[in-house]
PDB file as gemmi writes it, atoms N, CA and C in Angstrom:
CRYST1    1.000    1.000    1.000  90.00  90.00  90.00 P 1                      
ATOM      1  N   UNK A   1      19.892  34.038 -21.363  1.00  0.00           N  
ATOM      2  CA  UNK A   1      19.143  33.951 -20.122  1.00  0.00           C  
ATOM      3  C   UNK A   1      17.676  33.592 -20.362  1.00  0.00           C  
ATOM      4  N   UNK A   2      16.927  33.870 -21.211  1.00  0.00           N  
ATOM      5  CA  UNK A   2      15.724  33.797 -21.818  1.00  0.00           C  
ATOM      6  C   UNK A   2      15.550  32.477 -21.850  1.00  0.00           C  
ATOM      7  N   UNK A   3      16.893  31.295 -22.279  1.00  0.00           N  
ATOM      8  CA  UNK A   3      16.360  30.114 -22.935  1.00  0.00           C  
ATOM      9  C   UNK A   3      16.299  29.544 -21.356  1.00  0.00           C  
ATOM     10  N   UNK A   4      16.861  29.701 -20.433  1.00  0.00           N  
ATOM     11  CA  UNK A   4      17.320  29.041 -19.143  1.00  0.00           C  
ATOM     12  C   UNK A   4      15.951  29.141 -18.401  1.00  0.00           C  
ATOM     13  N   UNK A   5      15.283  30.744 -18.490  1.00  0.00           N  
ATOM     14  CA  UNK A   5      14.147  31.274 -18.177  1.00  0.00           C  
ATOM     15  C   UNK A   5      12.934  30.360 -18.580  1.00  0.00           C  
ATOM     16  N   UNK A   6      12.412  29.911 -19.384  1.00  0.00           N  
ATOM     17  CA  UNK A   6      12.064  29.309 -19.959  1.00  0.00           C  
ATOM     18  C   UNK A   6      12.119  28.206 -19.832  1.00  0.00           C  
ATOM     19  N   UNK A   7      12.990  27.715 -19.580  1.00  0.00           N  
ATOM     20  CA  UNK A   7      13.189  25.817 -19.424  1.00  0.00           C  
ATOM     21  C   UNK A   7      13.113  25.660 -17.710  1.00  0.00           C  
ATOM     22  N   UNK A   8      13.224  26.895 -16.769  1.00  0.00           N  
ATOM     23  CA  UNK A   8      12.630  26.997 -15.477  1.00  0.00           C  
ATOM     24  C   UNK A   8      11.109  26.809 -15.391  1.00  0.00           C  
ATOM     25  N   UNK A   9      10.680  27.894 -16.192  1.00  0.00           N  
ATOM     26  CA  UNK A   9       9.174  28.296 -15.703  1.00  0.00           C  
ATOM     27  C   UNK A   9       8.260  26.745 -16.325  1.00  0.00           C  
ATOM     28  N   UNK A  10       8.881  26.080 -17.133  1.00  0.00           N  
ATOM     29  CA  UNK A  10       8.131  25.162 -17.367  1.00  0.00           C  
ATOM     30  C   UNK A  10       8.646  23.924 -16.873  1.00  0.00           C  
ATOM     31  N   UNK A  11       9.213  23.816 -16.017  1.00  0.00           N  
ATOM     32  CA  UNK A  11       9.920  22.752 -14.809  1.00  0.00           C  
ATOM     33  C   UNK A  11       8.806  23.389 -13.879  1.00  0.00           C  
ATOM     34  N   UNK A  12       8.972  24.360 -13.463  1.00  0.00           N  
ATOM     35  CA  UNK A  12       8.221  24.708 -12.218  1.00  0.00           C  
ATOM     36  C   UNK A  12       6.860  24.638 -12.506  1.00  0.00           C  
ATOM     37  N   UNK A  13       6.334  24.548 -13.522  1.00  0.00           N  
ATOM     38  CA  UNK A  13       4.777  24.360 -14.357  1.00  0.00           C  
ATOM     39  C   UNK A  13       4.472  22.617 -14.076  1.00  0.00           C  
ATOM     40  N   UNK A  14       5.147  21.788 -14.253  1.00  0.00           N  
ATOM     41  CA  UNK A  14       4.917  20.244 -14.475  1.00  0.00           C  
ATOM     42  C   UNK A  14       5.441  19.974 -12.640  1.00  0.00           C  
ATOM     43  N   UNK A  15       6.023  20.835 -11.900  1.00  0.00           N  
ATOM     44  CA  UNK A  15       6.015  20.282 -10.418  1.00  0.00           C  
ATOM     45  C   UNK A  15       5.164  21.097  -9.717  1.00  0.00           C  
ATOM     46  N   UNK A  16       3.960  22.060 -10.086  1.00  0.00           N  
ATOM     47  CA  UNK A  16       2.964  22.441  -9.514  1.00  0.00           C  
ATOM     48  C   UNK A  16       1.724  21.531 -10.354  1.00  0.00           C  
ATOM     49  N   UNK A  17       1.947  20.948 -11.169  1.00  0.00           N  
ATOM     50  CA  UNK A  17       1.017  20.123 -11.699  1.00  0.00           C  
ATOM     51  C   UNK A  17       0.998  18.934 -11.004  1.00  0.00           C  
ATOM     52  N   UNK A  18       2.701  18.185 -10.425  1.00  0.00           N  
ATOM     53  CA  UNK A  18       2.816  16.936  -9.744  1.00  0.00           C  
ATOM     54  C   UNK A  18       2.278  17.765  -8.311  1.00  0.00           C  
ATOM     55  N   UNK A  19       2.629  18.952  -8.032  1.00  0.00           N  
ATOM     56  CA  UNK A  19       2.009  18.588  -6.379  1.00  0.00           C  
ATOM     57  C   UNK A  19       0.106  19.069  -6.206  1.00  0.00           C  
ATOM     58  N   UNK A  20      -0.334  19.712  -7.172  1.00  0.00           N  
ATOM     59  CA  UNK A  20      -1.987  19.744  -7.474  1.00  0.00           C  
ATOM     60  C   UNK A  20      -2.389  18.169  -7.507  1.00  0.00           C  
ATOM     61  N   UNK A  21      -2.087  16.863  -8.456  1.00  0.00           N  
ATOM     62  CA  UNK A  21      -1.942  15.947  -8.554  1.00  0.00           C  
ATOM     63  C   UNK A  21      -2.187  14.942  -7.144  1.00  0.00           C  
ATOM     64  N   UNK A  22      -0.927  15.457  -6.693  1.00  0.00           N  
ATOM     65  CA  UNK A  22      -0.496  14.833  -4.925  1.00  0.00           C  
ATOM     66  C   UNK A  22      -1.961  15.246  -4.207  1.00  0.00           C  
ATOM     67  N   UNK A  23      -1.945  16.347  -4.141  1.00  0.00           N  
ATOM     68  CA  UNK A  23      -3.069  17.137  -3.158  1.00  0.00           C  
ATOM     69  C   UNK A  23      -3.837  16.455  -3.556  1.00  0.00           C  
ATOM     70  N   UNK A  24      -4.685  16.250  -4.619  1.00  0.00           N  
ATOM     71  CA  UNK A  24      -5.941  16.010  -4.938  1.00  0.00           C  
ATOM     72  C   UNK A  24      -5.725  13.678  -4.312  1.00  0.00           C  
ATOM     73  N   UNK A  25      -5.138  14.064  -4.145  1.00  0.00           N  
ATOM     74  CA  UNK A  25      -4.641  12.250  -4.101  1.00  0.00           C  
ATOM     75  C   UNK A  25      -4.547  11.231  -4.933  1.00  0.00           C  
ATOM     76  N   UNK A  26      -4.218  11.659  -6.400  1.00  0.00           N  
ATOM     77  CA  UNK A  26      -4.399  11.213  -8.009  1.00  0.00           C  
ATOM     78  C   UNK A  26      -2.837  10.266  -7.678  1.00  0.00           C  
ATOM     79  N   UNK A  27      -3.233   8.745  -8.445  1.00  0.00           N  
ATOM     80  CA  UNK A  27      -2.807   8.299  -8.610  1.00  0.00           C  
ATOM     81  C   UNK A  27      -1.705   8.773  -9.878  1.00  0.00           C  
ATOM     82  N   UNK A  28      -0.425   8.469  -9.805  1.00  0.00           N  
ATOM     83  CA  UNK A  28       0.403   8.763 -11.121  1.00  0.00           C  
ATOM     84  C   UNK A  28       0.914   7.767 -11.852  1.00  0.00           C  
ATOM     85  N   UNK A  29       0.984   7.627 -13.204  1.00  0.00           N  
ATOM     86  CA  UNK A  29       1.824   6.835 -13.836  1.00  0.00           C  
ATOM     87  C   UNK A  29       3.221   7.541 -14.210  1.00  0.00           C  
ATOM     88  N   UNK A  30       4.552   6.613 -14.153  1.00  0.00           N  
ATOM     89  CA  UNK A  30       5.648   7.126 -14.348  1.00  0.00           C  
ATOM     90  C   UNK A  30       6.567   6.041 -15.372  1.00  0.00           C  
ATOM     91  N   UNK A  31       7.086   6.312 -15.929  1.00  0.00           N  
ATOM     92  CA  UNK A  31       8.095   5.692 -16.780  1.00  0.00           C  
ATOM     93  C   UNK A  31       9.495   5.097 -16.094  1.00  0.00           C  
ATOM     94  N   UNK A  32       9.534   4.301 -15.418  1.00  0.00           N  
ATOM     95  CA  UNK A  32      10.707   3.770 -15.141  1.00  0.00           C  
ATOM     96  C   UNK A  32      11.996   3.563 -16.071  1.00  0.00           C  
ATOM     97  N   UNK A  33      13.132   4.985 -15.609  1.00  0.00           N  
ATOM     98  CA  UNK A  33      13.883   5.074 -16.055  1.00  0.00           C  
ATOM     99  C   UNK A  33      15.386   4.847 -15.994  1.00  0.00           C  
ATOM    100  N   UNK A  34      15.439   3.960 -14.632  1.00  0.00           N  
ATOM    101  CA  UNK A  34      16.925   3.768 -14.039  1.00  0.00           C  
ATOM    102  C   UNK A  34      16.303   3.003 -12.325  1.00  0.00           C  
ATOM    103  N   UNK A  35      17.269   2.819 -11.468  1.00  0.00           N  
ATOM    104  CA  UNK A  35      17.027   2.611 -10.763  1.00  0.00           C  
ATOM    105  C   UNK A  35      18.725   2.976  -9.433  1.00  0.00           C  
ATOM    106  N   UNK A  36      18.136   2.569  -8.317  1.00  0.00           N  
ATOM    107  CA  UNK A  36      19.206   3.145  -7.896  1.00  0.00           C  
ATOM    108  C   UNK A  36      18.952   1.953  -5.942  1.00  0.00           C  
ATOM    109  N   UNK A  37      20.474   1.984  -5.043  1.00  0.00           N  
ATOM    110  CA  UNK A  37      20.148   0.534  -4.486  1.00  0.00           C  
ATOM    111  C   UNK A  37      18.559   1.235  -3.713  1.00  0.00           C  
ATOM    112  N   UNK A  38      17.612   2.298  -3.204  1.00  0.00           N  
ATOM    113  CA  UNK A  38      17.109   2.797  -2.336  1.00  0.00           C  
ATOM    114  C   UNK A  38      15.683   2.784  -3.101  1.00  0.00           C  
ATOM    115  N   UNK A  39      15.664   2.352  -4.630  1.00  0.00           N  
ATOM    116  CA  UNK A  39      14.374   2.891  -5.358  1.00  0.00           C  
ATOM    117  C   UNK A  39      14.641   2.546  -7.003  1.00  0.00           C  
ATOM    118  N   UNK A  40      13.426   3.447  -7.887  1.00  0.00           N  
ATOM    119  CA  UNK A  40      13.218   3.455  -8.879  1.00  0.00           C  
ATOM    120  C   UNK A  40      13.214   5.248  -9.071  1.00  0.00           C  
ATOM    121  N   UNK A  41      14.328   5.370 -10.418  1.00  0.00           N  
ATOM    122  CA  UNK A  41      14.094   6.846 -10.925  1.00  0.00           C  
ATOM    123  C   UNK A  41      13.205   6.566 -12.017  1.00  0.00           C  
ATOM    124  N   UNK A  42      12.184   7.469 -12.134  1.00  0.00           N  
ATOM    125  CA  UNK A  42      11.394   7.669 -13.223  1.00  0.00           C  
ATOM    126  C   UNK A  42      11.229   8.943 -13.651  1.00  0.00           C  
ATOM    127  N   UNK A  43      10.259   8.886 -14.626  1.00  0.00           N  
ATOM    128  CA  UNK A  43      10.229  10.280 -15.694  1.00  0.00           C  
ATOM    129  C   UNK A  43       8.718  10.330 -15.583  1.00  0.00           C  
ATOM    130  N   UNK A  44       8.509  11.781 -15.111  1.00  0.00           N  
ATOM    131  CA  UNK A  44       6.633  11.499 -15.628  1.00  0.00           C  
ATOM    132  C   UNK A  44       6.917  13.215 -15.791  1.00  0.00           C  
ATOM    133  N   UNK A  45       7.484  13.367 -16.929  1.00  0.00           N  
ATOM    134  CA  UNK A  45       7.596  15.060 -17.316  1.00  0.00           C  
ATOM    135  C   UNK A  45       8.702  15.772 -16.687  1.00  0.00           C  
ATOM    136  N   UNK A  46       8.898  15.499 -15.247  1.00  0.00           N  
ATOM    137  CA  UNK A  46      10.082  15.708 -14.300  1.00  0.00           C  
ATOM    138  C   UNK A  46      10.651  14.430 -13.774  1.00  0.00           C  
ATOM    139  N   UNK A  47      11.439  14.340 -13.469  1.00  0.00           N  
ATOM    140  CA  UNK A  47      12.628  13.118 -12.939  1.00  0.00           C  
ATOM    141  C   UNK A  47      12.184  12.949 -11.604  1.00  0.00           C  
ATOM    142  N   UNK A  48      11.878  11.875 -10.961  1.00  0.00           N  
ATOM    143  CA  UNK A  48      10.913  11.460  -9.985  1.00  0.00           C  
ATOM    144  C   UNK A  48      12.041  10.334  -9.273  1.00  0.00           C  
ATOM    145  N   UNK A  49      11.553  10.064  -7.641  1.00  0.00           N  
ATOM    146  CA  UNK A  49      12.072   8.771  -7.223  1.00  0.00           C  
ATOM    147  C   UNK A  49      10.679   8.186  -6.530  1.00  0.00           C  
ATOM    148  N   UNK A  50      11.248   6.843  -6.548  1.00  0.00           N  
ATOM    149  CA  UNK A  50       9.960   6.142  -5.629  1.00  0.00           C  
ATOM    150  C   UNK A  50      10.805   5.219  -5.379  1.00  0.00           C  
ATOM    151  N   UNK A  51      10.842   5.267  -3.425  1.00  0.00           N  
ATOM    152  CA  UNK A  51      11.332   4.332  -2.466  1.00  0.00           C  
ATOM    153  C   UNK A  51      10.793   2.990  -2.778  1.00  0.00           C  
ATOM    154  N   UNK A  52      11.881   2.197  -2.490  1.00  0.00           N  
ATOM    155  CA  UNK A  52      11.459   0.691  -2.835  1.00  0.00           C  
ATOM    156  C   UNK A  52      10.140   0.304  -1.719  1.00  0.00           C  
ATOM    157  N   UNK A  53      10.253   0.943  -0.285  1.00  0.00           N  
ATOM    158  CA  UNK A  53       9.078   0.612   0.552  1.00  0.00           C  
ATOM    159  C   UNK A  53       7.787   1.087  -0.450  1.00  0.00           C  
ATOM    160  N   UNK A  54       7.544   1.642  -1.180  1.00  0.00           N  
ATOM    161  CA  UNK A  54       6.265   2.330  -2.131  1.00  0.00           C  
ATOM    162  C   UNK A  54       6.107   1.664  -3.639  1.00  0.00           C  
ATOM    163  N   UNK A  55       7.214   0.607  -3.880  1.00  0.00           N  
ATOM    164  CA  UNK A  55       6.835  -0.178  -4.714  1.00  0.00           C  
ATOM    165  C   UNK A  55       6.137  -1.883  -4.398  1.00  0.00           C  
ATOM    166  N   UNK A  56       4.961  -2.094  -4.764  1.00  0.00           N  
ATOM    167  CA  UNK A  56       4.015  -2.569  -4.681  1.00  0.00           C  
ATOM    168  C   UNK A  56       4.308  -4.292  -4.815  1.00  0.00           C  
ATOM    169  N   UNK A  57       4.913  -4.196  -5.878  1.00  0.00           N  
ATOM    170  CA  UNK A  57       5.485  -5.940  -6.657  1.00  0.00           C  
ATOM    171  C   UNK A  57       6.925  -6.458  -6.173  1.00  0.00           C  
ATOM    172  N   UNK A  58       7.589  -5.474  -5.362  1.00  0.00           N  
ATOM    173  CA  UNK A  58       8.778  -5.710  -5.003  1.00  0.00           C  
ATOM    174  C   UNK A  58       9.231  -6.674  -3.948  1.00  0.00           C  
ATOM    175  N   UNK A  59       9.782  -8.051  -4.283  1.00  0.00           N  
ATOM    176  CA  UNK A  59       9.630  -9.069  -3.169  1.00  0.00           C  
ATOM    177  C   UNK A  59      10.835  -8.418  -1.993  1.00  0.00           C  
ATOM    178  N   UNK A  60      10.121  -8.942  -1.311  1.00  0.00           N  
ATOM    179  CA  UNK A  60      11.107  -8.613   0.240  1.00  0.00           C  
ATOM    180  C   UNK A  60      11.217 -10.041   1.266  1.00  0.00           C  
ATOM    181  N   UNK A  61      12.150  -9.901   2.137  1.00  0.00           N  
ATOM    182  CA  UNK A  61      12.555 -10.706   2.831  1.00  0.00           C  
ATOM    183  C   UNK A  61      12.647 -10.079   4.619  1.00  0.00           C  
ATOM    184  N   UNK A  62      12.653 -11.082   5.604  1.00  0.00           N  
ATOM    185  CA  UNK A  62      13.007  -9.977   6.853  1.00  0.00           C  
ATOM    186  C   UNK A  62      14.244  -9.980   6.634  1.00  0.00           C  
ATOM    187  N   UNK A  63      14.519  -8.508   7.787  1.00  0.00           N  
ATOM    188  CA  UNK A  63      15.848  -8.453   7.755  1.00  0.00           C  
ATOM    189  C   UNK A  63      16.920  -9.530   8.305  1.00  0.00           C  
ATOM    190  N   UNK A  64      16.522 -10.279   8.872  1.00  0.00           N  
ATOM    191  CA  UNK A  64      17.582 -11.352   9.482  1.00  0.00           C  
ATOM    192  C   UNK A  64      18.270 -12.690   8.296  1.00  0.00           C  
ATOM    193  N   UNK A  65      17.139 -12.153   7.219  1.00  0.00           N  
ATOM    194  CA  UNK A  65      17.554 -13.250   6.149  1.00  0.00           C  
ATOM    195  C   UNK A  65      18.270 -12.185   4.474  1.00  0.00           C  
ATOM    196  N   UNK A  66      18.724 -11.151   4.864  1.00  0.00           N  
ATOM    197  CA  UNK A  66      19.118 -10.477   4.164  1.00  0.00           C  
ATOM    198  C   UNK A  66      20.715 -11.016   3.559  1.00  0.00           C  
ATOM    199  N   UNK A  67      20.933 -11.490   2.253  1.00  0.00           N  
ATOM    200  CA  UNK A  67      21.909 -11.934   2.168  1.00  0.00           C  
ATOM    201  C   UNK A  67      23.037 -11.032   2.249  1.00  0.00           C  
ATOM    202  N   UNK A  68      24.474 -11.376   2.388  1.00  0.00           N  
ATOM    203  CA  UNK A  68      25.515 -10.222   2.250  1.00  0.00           C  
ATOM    204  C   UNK A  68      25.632  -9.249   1.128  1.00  0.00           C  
ATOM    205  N   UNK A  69      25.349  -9.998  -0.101  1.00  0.00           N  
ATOM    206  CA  UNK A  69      25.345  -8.434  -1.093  1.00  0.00           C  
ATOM    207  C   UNK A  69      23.870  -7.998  -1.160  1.00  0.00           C  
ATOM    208  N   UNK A  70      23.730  -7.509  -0.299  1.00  0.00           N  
ATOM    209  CA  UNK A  70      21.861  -7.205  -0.185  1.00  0.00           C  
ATOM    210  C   UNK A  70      21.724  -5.725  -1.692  1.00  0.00           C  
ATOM    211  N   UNK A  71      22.974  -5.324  -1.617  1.00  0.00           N  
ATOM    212  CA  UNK A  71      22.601  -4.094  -2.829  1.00  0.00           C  
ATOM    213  C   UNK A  71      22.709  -4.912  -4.185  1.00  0.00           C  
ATOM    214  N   UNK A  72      23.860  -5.874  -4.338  1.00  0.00           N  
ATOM    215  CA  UNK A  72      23.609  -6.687  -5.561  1.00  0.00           C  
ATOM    216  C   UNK A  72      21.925  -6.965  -5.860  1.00  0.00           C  
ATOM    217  N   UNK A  73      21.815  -8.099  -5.064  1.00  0.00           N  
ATOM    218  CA  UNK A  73      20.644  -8.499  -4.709  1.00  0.00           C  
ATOM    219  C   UNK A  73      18.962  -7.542  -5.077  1.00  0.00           C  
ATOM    220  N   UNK A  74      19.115  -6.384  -4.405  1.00  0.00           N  
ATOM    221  CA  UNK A  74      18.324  -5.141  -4.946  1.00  0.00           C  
ATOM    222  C   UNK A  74      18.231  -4.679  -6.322  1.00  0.00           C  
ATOM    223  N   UNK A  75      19.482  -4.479  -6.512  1.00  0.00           N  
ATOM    224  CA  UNK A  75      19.737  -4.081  -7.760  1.00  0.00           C  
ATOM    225  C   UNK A  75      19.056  -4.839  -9.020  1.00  0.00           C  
ATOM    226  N   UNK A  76      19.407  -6.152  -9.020  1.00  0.00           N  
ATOM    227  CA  UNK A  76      18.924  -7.502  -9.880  1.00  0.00           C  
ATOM    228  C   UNK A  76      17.517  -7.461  -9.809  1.00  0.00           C  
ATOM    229  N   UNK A  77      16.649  -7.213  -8.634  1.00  0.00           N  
ATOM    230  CA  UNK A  77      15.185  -7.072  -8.684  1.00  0.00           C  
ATOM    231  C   UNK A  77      14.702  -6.159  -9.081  1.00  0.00           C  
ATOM    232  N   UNK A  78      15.380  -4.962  -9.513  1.00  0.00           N  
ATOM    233  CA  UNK A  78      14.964  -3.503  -9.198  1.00  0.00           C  
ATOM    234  C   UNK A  78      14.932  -3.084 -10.822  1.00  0.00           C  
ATOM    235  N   UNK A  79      16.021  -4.203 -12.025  1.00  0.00           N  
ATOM    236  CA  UNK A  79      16.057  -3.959 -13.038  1.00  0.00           C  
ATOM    237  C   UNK A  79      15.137  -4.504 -14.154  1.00  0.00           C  
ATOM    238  N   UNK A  80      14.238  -5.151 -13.816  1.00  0.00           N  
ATOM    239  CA  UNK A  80      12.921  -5.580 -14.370  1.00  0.00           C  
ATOM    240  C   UNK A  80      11.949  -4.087 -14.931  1.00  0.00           C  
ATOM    241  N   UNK A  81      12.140  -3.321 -13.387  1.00  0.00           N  
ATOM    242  CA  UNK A  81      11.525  -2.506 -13.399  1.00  0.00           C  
ATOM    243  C   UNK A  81      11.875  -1.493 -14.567  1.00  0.00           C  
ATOM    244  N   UNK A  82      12.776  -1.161 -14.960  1.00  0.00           N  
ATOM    245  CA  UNK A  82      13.171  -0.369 -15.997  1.00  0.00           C  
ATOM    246  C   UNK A  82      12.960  -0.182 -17.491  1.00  0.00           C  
ATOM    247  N   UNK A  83      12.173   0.718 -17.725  1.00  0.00           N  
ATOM    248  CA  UNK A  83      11.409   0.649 -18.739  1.00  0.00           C  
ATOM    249  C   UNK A  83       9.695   0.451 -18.948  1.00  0.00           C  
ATOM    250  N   UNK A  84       9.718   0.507 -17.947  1.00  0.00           N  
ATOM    251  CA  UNK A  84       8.055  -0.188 -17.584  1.00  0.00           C  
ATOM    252  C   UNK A  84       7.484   1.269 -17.123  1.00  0.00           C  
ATOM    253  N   UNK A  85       6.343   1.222 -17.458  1.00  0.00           N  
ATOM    254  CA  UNK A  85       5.216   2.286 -16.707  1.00  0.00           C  
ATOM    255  C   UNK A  85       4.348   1.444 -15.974  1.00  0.00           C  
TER     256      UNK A  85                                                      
END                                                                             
C-alpha cells in the first residue's frame, strides 16, 4: 500500500503544480505523445490532452468541405505532431 501511496501523492503533487501553472496563466510545454481523432495526448509529468481547436498549426477546413473520412484525414495531420514538444 505504501508503494501505491506514494506514486498517488506525487501524481497529485505534479497536478497541483499543472493547476498553480494554469492559475498563474503560464504557458506549458508538453511532449507529444500519441494522438487521438479529437486531439493530441501528451506527457508534461502527467498525461495531458489538448483539443485540436487549441492546437495552433493545425490546418482546418469549413465544415461543408470536410471530406468523408474526416477521422482518417485528422489522424494523418495529427501524426506529425508526435514526438514533438
Amino acid at each position: 500500500h505504501a508503494v501505491l501511496s506514494l506514486r498517488r501523492a506525487g501524481l497529485e503533487r505534479k497536478w497541483r503544480g499543472m493547476q498553480e501553472r494554469f492559475d498563474a496563466g503560464e504557458i506549458v510545454e508538453a511532449r507529444v505523445i500519441d494522438h487521438n481523432k479529437g486531439g493530441l495526448i501528451v506527457d508534461l509529468g502527467v498525461r495531458g490532452f489538448v483539443p485540436i481547436s487549441q492546437i495552433v498549426d493545425f490546418p482546418r477546413r469549413p465544415r461543408d468541405e470536410q471530406p468523408r473520412d474526416a477521422a482518417q484525414e485528422i489522424a494523418e495531420k495529427l501524426q506529425p505532431f508526435v514526438g514533438r514538444t
